[in-house]
C-alpha positions as CSV (number, residue, x, y, z in Angstrom):
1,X,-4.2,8.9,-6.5
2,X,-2.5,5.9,-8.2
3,X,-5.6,5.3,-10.0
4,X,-6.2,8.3,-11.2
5,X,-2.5,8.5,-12.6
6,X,-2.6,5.0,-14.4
7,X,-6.3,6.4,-15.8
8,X,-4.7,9.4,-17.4
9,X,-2.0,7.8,-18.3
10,X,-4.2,5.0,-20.3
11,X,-6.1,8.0,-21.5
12,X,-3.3,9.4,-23.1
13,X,-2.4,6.6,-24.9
14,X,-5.8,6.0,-26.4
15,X,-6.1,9.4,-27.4
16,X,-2.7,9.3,-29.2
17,X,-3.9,6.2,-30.9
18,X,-7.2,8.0,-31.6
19,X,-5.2,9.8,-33.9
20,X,-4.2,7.6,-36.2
21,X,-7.2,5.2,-35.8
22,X,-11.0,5.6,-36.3
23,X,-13.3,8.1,-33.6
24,X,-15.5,5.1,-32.9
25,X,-12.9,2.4,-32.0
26,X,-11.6,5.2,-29.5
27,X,-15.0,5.2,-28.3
28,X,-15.0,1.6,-28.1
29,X,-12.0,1.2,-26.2
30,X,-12.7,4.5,-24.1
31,X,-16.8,2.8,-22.9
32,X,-15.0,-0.7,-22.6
33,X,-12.0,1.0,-20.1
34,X,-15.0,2.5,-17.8
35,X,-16.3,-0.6,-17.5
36,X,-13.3,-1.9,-16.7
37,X,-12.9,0.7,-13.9
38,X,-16.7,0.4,-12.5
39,X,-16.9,-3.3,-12.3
């Protein structure tokens, strides 16, 4: 459950940067996070 918090949480934050920043550095940082999580 504490995962799944920090995950949204992280989320969250890369979507508010999304905003201001470019769609595909969102993706970037968005693939490079799942990694992250699956390895």
């Amino acid at each position: 459950m504490e995962l799944a918090e920090v995950f949204l949480w992280v989320y969250i934050i890369c979507f508010s940067t999304s905003m201001v920043t470019n769609v595909s550095e969102f993706e970037w940082v968005q693939s490079r996070l799942l990694k992250q999580c699956w390895n």
